[in-house]
C-alpha positions, -999 to 999 in steps of 0.1 A, spaced: 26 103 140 9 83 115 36 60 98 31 46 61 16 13 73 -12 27 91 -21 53 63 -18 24 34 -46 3 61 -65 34 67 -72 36 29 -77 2 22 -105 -3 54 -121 31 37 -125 16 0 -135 -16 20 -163 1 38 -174 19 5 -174 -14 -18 -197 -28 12 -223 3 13 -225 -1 -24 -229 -38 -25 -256 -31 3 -276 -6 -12 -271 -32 -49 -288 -57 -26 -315 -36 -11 -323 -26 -45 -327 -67 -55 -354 -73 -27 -390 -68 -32 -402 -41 -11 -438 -27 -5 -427 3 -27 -414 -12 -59 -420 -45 -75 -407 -65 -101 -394 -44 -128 -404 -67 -157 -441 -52 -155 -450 -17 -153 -474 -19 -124 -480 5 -96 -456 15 -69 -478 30 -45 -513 23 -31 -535 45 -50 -565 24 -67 -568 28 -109 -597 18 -126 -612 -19 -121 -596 -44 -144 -622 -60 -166 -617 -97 -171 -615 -106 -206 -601 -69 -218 -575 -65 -188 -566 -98 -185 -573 -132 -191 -594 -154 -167 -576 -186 -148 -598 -215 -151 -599 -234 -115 -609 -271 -123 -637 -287 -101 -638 -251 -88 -648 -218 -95 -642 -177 -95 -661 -153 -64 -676 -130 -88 -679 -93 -79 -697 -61 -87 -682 -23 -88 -696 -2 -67 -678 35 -70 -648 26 -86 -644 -7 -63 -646 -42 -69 -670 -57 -41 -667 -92 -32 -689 -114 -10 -674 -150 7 -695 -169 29 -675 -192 54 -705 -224 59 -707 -262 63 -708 -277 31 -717 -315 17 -688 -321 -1 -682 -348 -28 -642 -357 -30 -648 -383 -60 -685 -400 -68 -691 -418 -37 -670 -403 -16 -686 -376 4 -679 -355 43 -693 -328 65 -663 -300 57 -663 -264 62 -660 -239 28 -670 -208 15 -698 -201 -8 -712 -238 -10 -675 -250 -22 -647 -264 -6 -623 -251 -16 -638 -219 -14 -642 -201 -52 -607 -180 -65 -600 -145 -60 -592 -128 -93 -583 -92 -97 -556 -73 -116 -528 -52 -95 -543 -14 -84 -579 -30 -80 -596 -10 -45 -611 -44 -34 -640 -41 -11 -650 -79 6 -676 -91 31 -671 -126 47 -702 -137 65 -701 -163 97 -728 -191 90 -704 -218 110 -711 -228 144 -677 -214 155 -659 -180 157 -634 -173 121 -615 -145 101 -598 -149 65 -561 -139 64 -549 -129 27 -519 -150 29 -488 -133 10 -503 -97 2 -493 -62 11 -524 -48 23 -529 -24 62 -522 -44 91 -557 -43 100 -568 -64 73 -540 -89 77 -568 -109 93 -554 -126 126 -581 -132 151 -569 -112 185 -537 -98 167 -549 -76 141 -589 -79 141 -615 -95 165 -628 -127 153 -660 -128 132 -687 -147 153 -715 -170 143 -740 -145 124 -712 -118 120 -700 -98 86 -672 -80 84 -656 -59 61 -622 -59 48 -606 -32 17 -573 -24 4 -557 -18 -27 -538 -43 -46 -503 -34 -48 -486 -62 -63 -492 -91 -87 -487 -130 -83 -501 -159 -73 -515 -156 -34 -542 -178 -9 -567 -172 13 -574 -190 47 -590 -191 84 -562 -178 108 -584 -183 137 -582 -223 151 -566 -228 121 -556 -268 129 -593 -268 127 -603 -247 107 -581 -252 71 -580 -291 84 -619 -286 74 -612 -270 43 -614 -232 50 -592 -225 26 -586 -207 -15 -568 -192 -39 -560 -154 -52 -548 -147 -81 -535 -114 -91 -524 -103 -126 -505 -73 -133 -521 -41 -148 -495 -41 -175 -487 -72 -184 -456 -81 -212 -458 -99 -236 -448 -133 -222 -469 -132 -194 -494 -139 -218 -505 -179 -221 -532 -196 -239 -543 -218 -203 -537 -200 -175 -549 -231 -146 -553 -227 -106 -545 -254 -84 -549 -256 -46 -531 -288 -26 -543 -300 5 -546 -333 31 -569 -347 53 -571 -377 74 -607 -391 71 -614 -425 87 -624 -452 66 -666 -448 67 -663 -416 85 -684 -388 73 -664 -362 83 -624 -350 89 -605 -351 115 -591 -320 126 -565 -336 152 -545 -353 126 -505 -346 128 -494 -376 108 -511 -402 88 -535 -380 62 -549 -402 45 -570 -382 14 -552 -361 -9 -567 -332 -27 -560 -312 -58 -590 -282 -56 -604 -305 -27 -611 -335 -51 -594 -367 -55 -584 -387 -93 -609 -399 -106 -626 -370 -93 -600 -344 -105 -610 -323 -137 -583 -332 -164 -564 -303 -176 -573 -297 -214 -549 -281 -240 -544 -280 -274 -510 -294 -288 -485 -258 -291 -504 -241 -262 -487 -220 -236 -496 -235 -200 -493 -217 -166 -503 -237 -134 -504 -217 -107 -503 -242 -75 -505 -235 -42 -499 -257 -10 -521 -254 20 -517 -289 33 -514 -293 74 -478 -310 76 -464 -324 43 -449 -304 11 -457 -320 -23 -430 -324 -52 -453 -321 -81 -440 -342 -115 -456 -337 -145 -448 -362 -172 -441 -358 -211 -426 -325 -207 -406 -296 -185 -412 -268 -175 -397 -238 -155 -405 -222 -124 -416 -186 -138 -428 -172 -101 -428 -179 -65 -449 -163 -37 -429 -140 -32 -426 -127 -70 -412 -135 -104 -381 -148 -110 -360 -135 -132 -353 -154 -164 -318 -154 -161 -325 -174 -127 -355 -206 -145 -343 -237 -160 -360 -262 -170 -375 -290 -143 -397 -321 -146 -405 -312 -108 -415 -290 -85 -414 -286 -48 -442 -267 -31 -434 -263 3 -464 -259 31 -478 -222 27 -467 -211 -4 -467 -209 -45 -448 -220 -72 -461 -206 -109 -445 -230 -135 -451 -223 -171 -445 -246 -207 -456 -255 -240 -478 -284 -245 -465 -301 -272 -465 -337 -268 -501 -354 -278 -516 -380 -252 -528 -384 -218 -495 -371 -193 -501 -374 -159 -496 -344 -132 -493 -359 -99 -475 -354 -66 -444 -378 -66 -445 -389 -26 -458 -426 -35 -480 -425 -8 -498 -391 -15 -513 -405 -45 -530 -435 -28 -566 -428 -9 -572 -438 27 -544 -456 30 -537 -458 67 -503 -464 83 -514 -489 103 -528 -514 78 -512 -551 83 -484 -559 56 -498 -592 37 -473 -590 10 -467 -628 1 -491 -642 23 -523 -657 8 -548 -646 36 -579 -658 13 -614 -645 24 -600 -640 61 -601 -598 53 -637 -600 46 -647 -622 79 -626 -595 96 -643 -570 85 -682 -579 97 -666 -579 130 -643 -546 128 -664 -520 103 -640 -498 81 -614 -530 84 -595 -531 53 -558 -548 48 -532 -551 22 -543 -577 -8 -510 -603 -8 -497 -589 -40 -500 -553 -31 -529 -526 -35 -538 -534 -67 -575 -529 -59 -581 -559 -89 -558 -578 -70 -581 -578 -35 -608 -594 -32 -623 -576 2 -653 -554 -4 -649 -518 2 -666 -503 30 -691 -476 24 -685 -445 21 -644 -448 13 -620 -447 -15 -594 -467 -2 -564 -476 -19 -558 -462 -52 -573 -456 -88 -598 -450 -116 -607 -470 -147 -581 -461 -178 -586 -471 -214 -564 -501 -207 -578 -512 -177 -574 -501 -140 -555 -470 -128 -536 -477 -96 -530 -440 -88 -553 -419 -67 -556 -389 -44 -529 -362 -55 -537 -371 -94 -546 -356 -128 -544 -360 -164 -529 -335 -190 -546 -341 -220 -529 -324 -252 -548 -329 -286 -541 -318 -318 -573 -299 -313 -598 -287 -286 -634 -277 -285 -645 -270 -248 -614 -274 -224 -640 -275 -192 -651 -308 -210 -632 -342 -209 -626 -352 -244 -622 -391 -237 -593 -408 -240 -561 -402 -266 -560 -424 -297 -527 -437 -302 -514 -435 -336 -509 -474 -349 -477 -490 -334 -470 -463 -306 -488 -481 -276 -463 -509 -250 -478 -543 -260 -469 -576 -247 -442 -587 -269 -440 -619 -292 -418 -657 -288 -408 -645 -325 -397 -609 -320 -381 -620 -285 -362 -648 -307 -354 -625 -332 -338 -602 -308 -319 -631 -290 -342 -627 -256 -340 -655 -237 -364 -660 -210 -356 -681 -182 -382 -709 -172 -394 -710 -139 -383 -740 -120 -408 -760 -101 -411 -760 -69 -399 -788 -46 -419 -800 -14 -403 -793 14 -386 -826 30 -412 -833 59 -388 -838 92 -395 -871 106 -421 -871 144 -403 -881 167 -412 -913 184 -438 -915 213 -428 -928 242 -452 -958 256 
Protein backbone atom coordinates (compact mmCIF):
# COMPACT_ATOMS: atom_id res chain seq x y z
CA UNK A 1 0.00 0.00 0.00
CA UNK A 2 1.24 3.22 -1.02
CA UNK A 3 0.65 5.79 1.98
CA UNK A 4 0.29 9.63 1.39
CA UNK A 5 3.97 10.38 2.08
CA UNK A 6 5.35 8.19 -0.55
CA UNK A 7 2.76 9.35 -3.29
CA UNK A 8 3.34 13.34 -2.33
CA UNK A 9 7.56 12.19 -2.86
CA UNK A 10 6.67 10.24 -5.87
CA UNK A 11 5.28 13.41 -7.52
CA UNK A 12 7.62 15.80 -6.35
CA UNK A 13 10.96 13.40 -7.69
CA UNK A 14 8.69 13.23 -11.16
CA UNK A 15 8.37 17.17 -11.62
CA UNK A 16 12.04 17.14 -10.39
CA UNK A 17 13.13 14.81 -13.10
CA UNK A 18 11.00 16.88 -15.75
CA UNK A 19 12.29 20.47 -14.63
CA UNK A 20 15.90 18.66 -15.18
CA UNK A 21 15.19 17.15 -18.88
CA UNK A 22 13.98 20.61 -19.70
CA UNK A 23 16.79 22.56 -18.16
CA UNK A 24 18.99 19.85 -20.12
CA UNK A 25 17.63 20.03 -23.41
CA UNK A 26 17.61 24.47 -22.59
CA UNK A 27 21.36 23.87 -22.20
CA UNK A 28 21.93 21.67 -25.17
CA UNK A 29 20.22 24.17 -27.14
CA UNK A 30 22.89 27.10 -25.68
CA UNK A 31 26.03 25.03 -26.89
CA UNK A 32 27.41 25.42 -30.28
CA UNK A 33 27.10 22.34 -32.14
CA UNK A 34 28.31 21.30 -35.68
CA UNK A 35 24.64 21.61 -36.77
CA UNK A 36 23.57 25.12 -35.69
CA UNK A 37 25.60 28.14 -34.95
CA UNK A 38 25.14 31.36 -33.56
CA UNK A 39 21.77 32.55 -34.09
CA UNK A 40 22.62 36.25 -34.52
CA UNK A 41 23.68 35.54 -38.26
CA UNK A 42 21.79 33.71 -40.68
CA UNK A 43 24.52 31.33 -41.90
CA UNK A 44 24.39 27.81 -42.99
CA UNK A 45 23.54 24.85 -40.79
CA UNK A 46 24.71 22.11 -42.78
CA UNK A 47 27.77 21.37 -45.01
CA UNK A 48 26.58 22.11 -48.44
CA UNK A 49 28.98 24.74 -50.29
CA UNK A 50 26.99 28.22 -51.74
CA UNK A 51 28.53 30.25 -54.12
CA UNK A 52 32.20 31.73 -53.37
CA UNK A 53 32.10 34.91 -51.41
CA UNK A 54 33.76 37.73 -53.23
CA UNK A 55 35.89 40.06 -51.12
CA UNK A 56 34.82 43.45 -51.36
CA UNK A 57 30.97 42.56 -52.33
CA UNK A 58 30.56 39.68 -49.66
CA UNK A 59 32.55 41.02 -47.14
CA UNK A 60 35.05 43.25 -46.24
CA UNK A 61 38.79 42.34 -46.25
CA UNK A 62 40.97 42.19 -42.78
CA UNK A 63 44.14 44.04 -43.23
CA UNK A 64 47.07 41.82 -41.47
CA UNK A 65 49.88 44.41 -40.67
CA UNK A 66 53.52 43.41 -41.67
CA UNK A 67 51.63 40.58 -43.23
CA UNK A 68 49.49 39.52 -45.90
CA UNK A 69 46.25 37.51 -47.41
CA UNK A 70 46.96 33.76 -49.43
CA UNK A 71 45.07 34.75 -52.39
CA UNK A 72 43.02 32.14 -54.29
CA UNK A 73 41.38 31.33 -57.56
CA UNK A 74 37.82 29.43 -58.22
CA UNK A 75 38.02 26.69 -59.97
CA UNK A 76 34.27 24.96 -60.31
CA UNK A 77 32.55 26.71 -57.80
CA UNK A 78 35.67 26.29 -55.31
CA UNK A 79 38.07 28.57 -53.83
CA UNK A 80 41.67 27.00 -54.44
CA UNK A 81 44.34 27.99 -52.20
CA UNK A 82 48.10 27.19 -52.46
CA UNK A 83 50.63 27.48 -49.02
CA UNK A 84 54.05 26.64 -49.31
CA UNK A 85 55.68 25.45 -45.87
CA UNK A 86 59.76 26.81 -46.68
CA UNK A 87 62.83 28.31 -44.87
CA UNK A 88 62.56 31.87 -44.98
CA UNK A 89 65.10 35.03 -44.15
CA UNK A 90 63.12 36.73 -41.88
CA UNK A 91 63.57 40.36 -40.65
CA UNK A 92 61.93 40.78 -36.93
CA UNK A 93 62.86 44.71 -36.86
CA UNK A 94 65.72 46.43 -39.24
CA UNK A 95 68.69 44.73 -38.16
CA UNK A 96 67.36 41.99 -36.64
CA UNK A 97 67.14 38.96 -38.83
CA UNK A 98 67.00 34.57 -38.43
CA UNK A 99 66.83 31.39 -40.38
CA UNK A 100 62.85 30.48 -39.48
CA UNK A 101 60.50 28.30 -41.09
CA UNK A 102 57.05 30.03 -42.89
CA UNK A 103 54.78 29.67 -45.58
CA UNK A 104 54.85 31.41 -48.84
CA UNK A 105 58.21 33.54 -48.21
CA UNK A 106 56.51 34.94 -44.80
CA UNK A 107 56.57 34.15 -41.38
CA UNK A 108 53.96 34.26 -40.22
CA UNK A 109 52.57 32.53 -43.06
CA UNK A 110 49.87 34.97 -45.17
CA UNK A 111 45.81 34.87 -43.64
CA UNK A 112 43.23 32.71 -44.68
CA UNK A 113 40.14 34.59 -45.68
CA UNK A 114 36.90 33.14 -46.81
CA UNK A 115 33.26 33.75 -45.89
CA UNK A 116 31.15 30.75 -44.14
CA UNK A 117 29.71 28.03 -46.96
CA UNK A 118 32.98 28.59 -49.12
CA UNK A 119 33.99 24.67 -50.71
CA UNK A 120 37.78 25.50 -49.97
CA UNK A 121 40.21 23.44 -52.02
CA UNK A 122 44.11 23.90 -50.54
CA UNK A 123 47.48 22.49 -51.55
CA UNK A 124 50.48 22.76 -49.02
CA UNK A 125 53.69 21.94 -50.58
CA UNK A 126 56.91 20.46 -48.45
CA UNK A 127 60.12 22.58 -49.51
CA UNK A 128 61.56 22.07 -45.70
CA UNK A 129 64.19 19.67 -44.94
CA UNK A 130 61.77 17.84 -42.60
CA UNK A 131 58.43 15.84 -42.66
CA UNK A 132 55.00 18.56 -41.79
CA UNK A 133 51.11 18.78 -42.09
CA UNK A 134 48.89 22.06 -41.30
CA UNK A 135 46.09 21.46 -38.74
CA UNK A 136 43.11 24.08 -39.18
CA UNK A 137 43.04 24.83 -35.57
CA UNK A 138 39.28 25.52 -34.24
CA UNK A 139 37.16 24.46 -37.52
CA UNK A 140 34.53 21.89 -38.21
CA UNK A 141 35.77 20.34 -41.16
CA UNK A 142 36.03 15.71 -41.86
CA UNK A 143 38.37 14.22 -39.55
CA UNK A 144 40.60 13.52 -42.38
CA UNK A 145 41.50 17.01 -42.88
CA UNK A 146 41.90 17.74 -39.21
CA UNK A 147 45.59 17.50 -40.18
CA UNK A 148 47.49 15.37 -37.35
CA UNK A 149 50.49 13.65 -38.74
CA UNK A 150 49.98 9.64 -37.90
CA UNK A 151 46.34 10.33 -36.33
CA UNK A 152 44.26 11.59 -39.08
CA UNK A 153 46.71 11.93 -42.26
CA UNK A 154 50.36 10.79 -43.03
CA UNK A 155 52.78 13.46 -42.84
CA UNK A 156 53.70 15.52 -45.94
CA UNK A 157 57.43 14.71 -46.73
CA UNK A 158 60.20 16.87 -48.25
CA UNK A 159 58.94 17.35 -51.96
CA UNK A 160 55.37 16.30 -51.09
CA UNK A 161 51.73 18.18 -51.88
CA UNK A 162 48.88 17.33 -50.45
CA UNK A 163 45.50 18.25 -50.75
CA UNK A 164 43.04 19.15 -48.19
CA UNK A 165 38.89 20.39 -48.99
CA UNK A 166 35.96 20.98 -46.91
CA UNK A 167 33.25 23.25 -46.64
CA UNK A 168 33.22 26.07 -44.23
CA UNK A 169 30.49 25.67 -41.78
CA UNK A 170 30.93 28.27 -39.34
CA UNK A 171 32.28 31.81 -38.92
CA UNK A 172 34.94 33.43 -36.51
CA UNK A 173 38.23 33.99 -35.99
CA UNK A 174 40.47 30.53 -36.39
CA UNK A 175 44.61 29.61 -36.96
CA UNK A 176 46.55 27.54 -38.81
CA UNK A 177 49.69 25.46 -37.72
CA UNK A 178 52.27 22.47 -38.17
CA UNK A 179 50.81 19.53 -35.86
CA UNK A 180 53.70 17.42 -36.76
CA UNK A 181 57.09 18.18 -34.28
CA UNK A 182 55.12 20.95 -33.40
CA UNK A 183 57.80 22.20 -30.42
CA UNK A 184 59.80 22.56 -33.56
CA UNK A 185 57.93 23.29 -35.93
CA UNK A 186 55.58 26.52 -34.68
CA UNK A 187 58.84 27.32 -32.36
CA UNK A 188 60.18 28.18 -36.03
CA UNK A 189 57.26 30.03 -37.05
CA UNK A 190 54.99 27.56 -38.88
CA UNK A 191 52.21 29.12 -37.95
CA UNK A 192 48.80 31.79 -39.41
CA UNK A 193 45.74 33.06 -39.13
CA UNK A 194 42.05 32.21 -40.72
CA UNK A 195 39.56 34.36 -40.75
CA UNK A 196 36.06 33.44 -41.51
CA UNK A 197 33.19 35.98 -42.03
CA UNK A 198 29.63 34.98 -42.09
CA UNK A 199 27.60 34.73 -45.31
CA UNK A 200 25.05 37.03 -43.84
CA UNK A 201 26.38 39.23 -41.79
CA UNK A 202 24.05 41.99 -39.47
CA UNK A 203 24.45 44.99 -39.28
CA UNK A 204 26.92 45.44 -36.42
CA UNK A 205 29.19 43.04 -37.62
CA UNK A 206 30.03 45.60 -39.87
CA UNK A 207 33.41 47.86 -38.89
CA UNK A 208 35.24 50.39 -40.77
CA UNK A 209 38.99 48.40 -39.70
CA UNK A 210 38.67 45.03 -39.43
CA UNK A 211 42.72 44.17 -38.22
CA UNK A 212 44.44 40.51 -37.75
CA UNK A 213 46.90 39.87 -35.23
CA UNK A 214 48.94 36.71 -34.62
CA UNK A 215 51.13 36.55 -31.02
CA UNK A 216 53.92 34.45 -30.64
CA UNK A 217 57.61 33.84 -28.61
CA UNK A 218 60.88 32.78 -29.39
CA UNK A 219 64.00 32.42 -27.59
CA UNK A 220 66.82 33.56 -29.95
CA UNK A 221 70.36 33.91 -28.38
CA UNK A 222 71.89 37.05 -28.42
CA UNK A 223 73.94 37.03 -32.14
CA UNK A 224 72.34 33.87 -33.05
CA UNK A 225 70.99 33.59 -36.41
CA UNK A 226 68.44 31.39 -35.80
CA UNK A 227 65.68 30.04 -32.87
CA UNK A 228 65.82 27.73 -30.75
CA UNK A 229 63.32 25.15 -30.81
CA UNK A 230 64.19 23.61 -27.23
CA UNK A 231 63.13 26.60 -25.29
CA UNK A 232 60.56 25.86 -22.25
CA UNK A 233 61.22 29.12 -20.37
CA UNK A 234 63.10 32.22 -20.96
CA UNK A 235 61.69 33.44 -24.67
CA UNK A 236 63.33 36.12 -25.12
CA UNK A 237 61.65 37.86 -28.61
CA UNK A 238 58.22 38.73 -28.69
CA UNK A 239 56.21 38.93 -31.82
CA UNK A 240 52.97 40.55 -33.00
CA UNK A 241 52.61 39.09 -36.87
CA UNK A 242 56.30 37.83 -36.27
CA UNK A 243 57.70 41.37 -35.93
CA UNK A 244 58.86 43.19 -33.01
CA UNK A 245 58.11 47.49 -32.10
CA UNK A 246 59.79 49.33 -33.90
CA UNK A 247 59.14 46.85 -36.44
CA UNK A 248 55.42 46.52 -35.84
CA UNK A 249 53.05 48.18 -38.47
CA UNK A 250 51.06 50.91 -36.41
CA UNK A 251 47.37 50.38 -36.58
CA UNK A 252 45.82 53.43 -38.49
CA UNK A 253 42.25 54.74 -37.98
CA UNK A 254 40.35 57.63 -38.41
CA UNK A 255 38.87 59.40 -35.23
CA UNK A 256 34.83 57.74 -34.98
CA UNK A 257 35.96 54.47 -36.66
CA UNK A 258 34.65 51.14 -35.68
CA UNK A 259 37.75 48.80 -34.84
CA UNK A 260 37.83 44.94 -34.64
CA UNK A 261 41.17 43.15 -33.79
CA UNK A 262 41.00 39.83 -34.16
CA UNK A 263 44.14 38.37 -32.14
CA UNK A 264 45.24 35.11 -31.85
CA UNK A 265 47.81 33.42 -29.55
CA UNK A 266 50.20 30.75 -30.76
CA UNK A 267 52.96 31.40 -28.35
CA UNK A 268 54.86 27.98 -26.94
CA UNK A 269 54.24 28.48 -23.06
CA UNK A 270 53.00 31.98 -22.00
CA UNK A 271 49.35 33.65 -22.53
CA UNK A 272 49.43 37.52 -23.11
CA UNK A 273 46.98 40.06 -21.44
CA UNK A 274 46.76 42.52 -24.18
CA UNK A 275 46.04 46.49 -22.80
CA UNK A 276 45.23 48.87 -25.16
CA UNK A 277 45.37 52.46 -23.84
CA UNK A 278 43.07 55.59 -24.43
CA UNK A 279 40.00 53.50 -24.74
CA UNK A 280 37.78 50.07 -23.94
CA UNK A 281 36.62 47.79 -25.66
CA UNK A 282 34.54 44.58 -25.36
CA UNK A 283 35.15 41.12 -26.13
CA UNK A 284 32.66 40.56 -29.12
CA UNK A 285 33.90 36.76 -29.97
CA UNK A 286 35.97 33.95 -28.78
CA UNK A 287 37.21 30.82 -30.63
CA UNK A 288 34.69 29.18 -29.95
CA UNK A 289 31.95 31.85 -31.23
CA UNK A 290 30.24 35.09 -30.58
CA UNK A 291 29.21 36.12 -27.41
CA UNK A 292 26.20 37.28 -26.83
CA UNK A 293 25.70 40.94 -26.10
CA UNK A 294 24.00 40.48 -23.10
CA UNK A 295 27.26 38.64 -21.89
CA UNK A 296 30.36 41.92 -23.22
CA UNK A 297 31.22 44.70 -21.04
CA UNK A 298 33.58 46.83 -21.47
CA UNK A 299 37.56 45.99 -20.71
CA UNK A 300 40.84 47.84 -21.03
CA UNK A 301 42.26 44.21 -21.27
CA UNK A 302 42.28 41.18 -22.63
CA UNK A 303 43.58 37.79 -21.87
CA UNK A 304 44.53 35.51 -24.74
CA UNK A 305 45.28 32.26 -23.40
CA UNK A 306 47.82 29.78 -25.46
CA UNK A 307 45.83 28.39 -28.59
CA UNK A 308 43.05 30.44 -28.92
CA UNK A 309 41.14 33.87 -30.04
CA UNK A 310 39.66 36.70 -28.56
CA UNK A 311 37.80 39.29 -31.16
CA UNK A 312 37.46 42.67 -29.26
CA UNK A 313 35.74 45.46 -31.00
CA UNK A 314 35.42 49.71 -30.23
CA UNK A 315 35.25 53.00 -31.45
CA UNK A 316 38.33 55.03 -32.03
CA UNK A 317 37.66 58.12 -30.72
CA UNK A 318 40.31 59.60 -28.87
CA UNK A 319 43.11 61.43 -31.26
CA UNK A 320 46.92 60.55 -30.56
CA UNK A 321 49.28 57.89 -30.56
CA UNK A 322 47.71 54.96 -27.84
CA UNK A 323 49.76 52.13 -27.36
CA UNK A 324 48.53 48.33 -27.80
CA UNK A 325 50.87 46.21 -26.07
CA UNK A 326 50.98 42.96 -23.95
CA UNK A 327 51.00 44.05 -20.26
CA UNK A 328 53.56 41.08 -18.79
CA UNK A 329 56.53 43.74 -18.25
CA UNK A 330 58.90 41.49 -19.52
CA UNK A 331 57.14 40.48 -22.84
CA UNK A 332 57.57 43.90 -24.16
CA UNK A 333 61.40 43.95 -23.64
CA UNK A 334 63.73 42.20 -26.53
CA UNK A 335 66.30 39.53 -25.71
CA UNK A 336 66.18 40.05 -22.43
CA UNK A 337 67.61 36.92 -20.83
CA UNK A 338 66.84 35.65 -17.30
CA UNK A 339 70.12 35.24 -16.55
CA UNK A 340 71.60 38.69 -17.02
CA UNK A 341 73.58 39.99 -13.77
CA UNK A 342 71.39 42.59 -11.64
CA UNK A 343 73.66 45.99 -11.65
CA UNK A 344 71.00 48.07 -10.31
CA UNK A 345 72.99 50.69 -8.16
CA UNK A 346 76.27 49.59 -8.92
CA UNK A 347 78.39 51.81 -11.15
CA UNK A 348 80.20 48.95 -13.17
CA UNK A 349 81.78 51.72 -15.70
CA UNK A 350 83.23 50.27 -18.99
CA UNK A 351 83.73 46.73 -17.23
CA UNK A 352 80.45 45.41 -19.61
CA UNK A 353 82.25 46.30 -22.60
CA UNK A 354 85.80 44.56 -21.58
CA UNK A 355 83.47 41.63 -20.83
CA UNK A 356 82.16 41.43 -23.71
CA UNK A 357 85.45 40.98 -26.18
CA UNK A 358 86.02 38.08 -24.12
CA UNK A 359 82.32 36.45 -23.83
CA UNK A 360 80.59 37.43 -27.52
CA UNK A 361 76.73 38.19 -27.07
CA UNK A 362 77.69 39.42 -23.24
CA UNK A 363 75.33 41.97 -22.38
CA UNK A 364 74.36 43.14 -18.58
CA UNK A 365 72.01 45.38 -16.86
CA UNK A 366 73.13 49.40 -17.20
CA UNK A 367 73.13 50.51 -13.14
CA UNK A 368 70.02 52.45 -13.51
CA UNK A 369 68.01 49.97 -15.33
CA UNK A 370 67.55 49.10 -19.25
CA UNK A 371 67.20 52.28 -20.36
CA UNK A 372 69.17 51.55 -23.47
CA UNK A 373 70.40 55.65 -23.17
CA UNK A 374 71.24 54.84 -19.87
CA UNK A 375 74.07 51.88 -20.95
CA UNK A 376 76.86 52.63 -22.38
CA UNK A 377 77.85 48.79 -23.67
CA UNK A 378 77.71 48.39 -27.43
CA UNK A 379 75.16 46.02 -28.71
CA UNK A 380 76.26 42.93 -30.24
CA UNK A 381 75.46 42.26 -33.84
CA UNK A 382 72.74 40.96 -34.91
CA UNK A 383 70.38 41.65 -31.56
CA UNK A 384 67.79 43.89 -30.29
CA UNK A 385 68.32 43.62 -26.78
CA UNK A 386 66.60 45.43 -24.22
CA UNK A 387 63.87 47.54 -25.22
CA UNK A 388 62.69 50.39 -27.63
CA UNK A 389 62.36 52.66 -30.74
CA UNK A 390 62.90 56.34 -31.20
CA UNK A 391 59.51 58.56 -30.19
CA UNK A 392 58.90 62.12 -31.03
CA UNK A 393 60.11 62.94 -27.48
CA UNK A 394 62.97 60.95 -27.36
CA UNK A 395 63.64 57.14 -26.70
CA UNK A 396 60.93 54.49 -26.37
CA UNK A 397 61.75 51.92 -23.67
CA UNK A 398 59.19 49.43 -24.86
CA UNK A 399 59.81 46.69 -27.32
CA UNK A 400 58.83 43.16 -28.49
CA UNK A 401 55.00 42.66 -27.85
CA UNK A 402 54.34 46.50 -29.02
CA UNK A 403 52.31 48.78 -31.28
CA UNK A 404 50.88 52.04 -31.77
CA UNK A 405 47.14 53.06 -32.46
CA UNK A 406 47.23 55.99 -34.25
CA UNK A 407 43.68 57.85 -34.47
CA UNK A 408 43.55 61.10 -36.63
CA UNK A 409 40.95 63.37 -37.34
CA UNK A 410 41.61 62.15 -40.84
CA UNK A 411 43.29 59.31 -42.81
CA UNK A 412 44.61 58.86 -46.34
CA UNK A 413 46.36 55.37 -46.72
CA UNK A 414 45.94 53.30 -43.31
CA UNK A 415 48.91 50.82 -44.71
CA UNK A 416 51.02 54.00 -44.37
CA UNK A 417 52.48 55.56 -41.11
CA UNK A 418 51.32 59.05 -40.93
CA UNK A 419 54.18 60.29 -38.52
CA UNK A 420 53.64 61.34 -35.29
CA UNK A 421 50.39 63.11 -33.56
CA UNK A 422 50.50 66.87 -33.11
CA UNK A 423 49.43 67.82 -29.87
CA UNK A 424 47.02 70.59 -29.71
CA UNK A 425 48.94 73.66 -27.59
CA UNK A 426 49.03 72.97 -23.75
CA UNK A 427 47.93 69.12 -23.91
CA UNK A 428 51.53 67.56 -23.73
CA UNK A 429 53.29 66.51 -19.73
CA UNK A 430 56.13 69.18 -19.45
CA UNK A 431 58.50 69.64 -16.81
CA UNK A 432 56.84 71.98 -14.51
CA UNK A 433 58.05 75.60 -13.33
CA UNK A 434 59.69 76.92 -9.51
CA UNK A 435 56.66 79.51 -10.15
CA UNK A 436 53.73 77.24 -10.88
CA UNK A 437 55.16 74.69 -8.13
CA UNK A 438 55.10 77.93 -5.70
CA UNK A 439 51.97 78.88 -6.73
CA UNK A 440 50.46 75.61 -6.02
CA UNK A 441 52.26 75.34 -2.56
CA UNK A 442 54.79 72.39 -3.83
CA UNK A 443 57.53 72.08 -1.82
CA UNK A 444 60.32 70.12 -3.00
CA UNK A 445 62.61 68.72 -0.55
CA UNK A 446 66.50 69.34 -1.14
CA UNK A 447 68.67 66.59 -1.32
CA UNK A 448 71.03 66.36 1.61
CA UNK A 449 74.60 65.81 0.94
CA UNK A 450 76.22 63.09 1.46
CA UNK A 451 78.58 62.42 4.40
CA UNK A 452 81.87 60.31 4.09
CA UNK A 453 81.75 57.53 5.74
CA UNK A 454 83.87 57.59 9.16
CA UNK A 455 87.11 55.59 8.04
CA UNK A 456 87.57 52.86 11.09
CA UNK A 457 90.93 53.36 12.46
CA UNK A 458 93.97 50.16 11.22
CA UNK A 459 94.71 48.57 13.74
CA UNK A 460 98.25 48.74 15.00
CA UNK A 461 101.09 46.47 13.57
CA UNK A 462 102.69 44.57 15.75
CA UNK A 463 106.82 44.90 15.60
Amino acid sequence: MVSRRDALFATIAAAGGTLALKQSAEAAQRVPSHKGWDARYSGPEDAKAQPPAQPGTDYSPVWTPNGSTLPFTVVDGVKVFHLTAEEVDHEFTPGFRAKCWGYNGAVHGPTLEVAEGDRVRIYVTNKLPAATTVHWHGVFLPNGMDGVGGLTQPVIRPGETYRYEWTFKQHGTFMYHSHHDEMTQMALGLMGMIVVHPRKPSADYRVDHDVVMMLSEWLIPIGASRPNPNAMSEFNVLTINARVFPGTAPIVCKQGDRIRIRIGNLSAMDHHAIHLHGHYFRVTATDGGHVPDSAQFPEGTVLVSVGSTRDIEFVADALGDWPLHCHMTHHVMNQMGHGLPNLIGINGGPLGNQVQKLVPGYMDMGSTGMDMEGMQMQVPKNSIPMAGGPGQFGGITMGGMFTVLKVRETIGDRTKDPGWYKHPEGTVARKATAEELAKDGIVLKKAEPKTAEPKTAEPKKTP
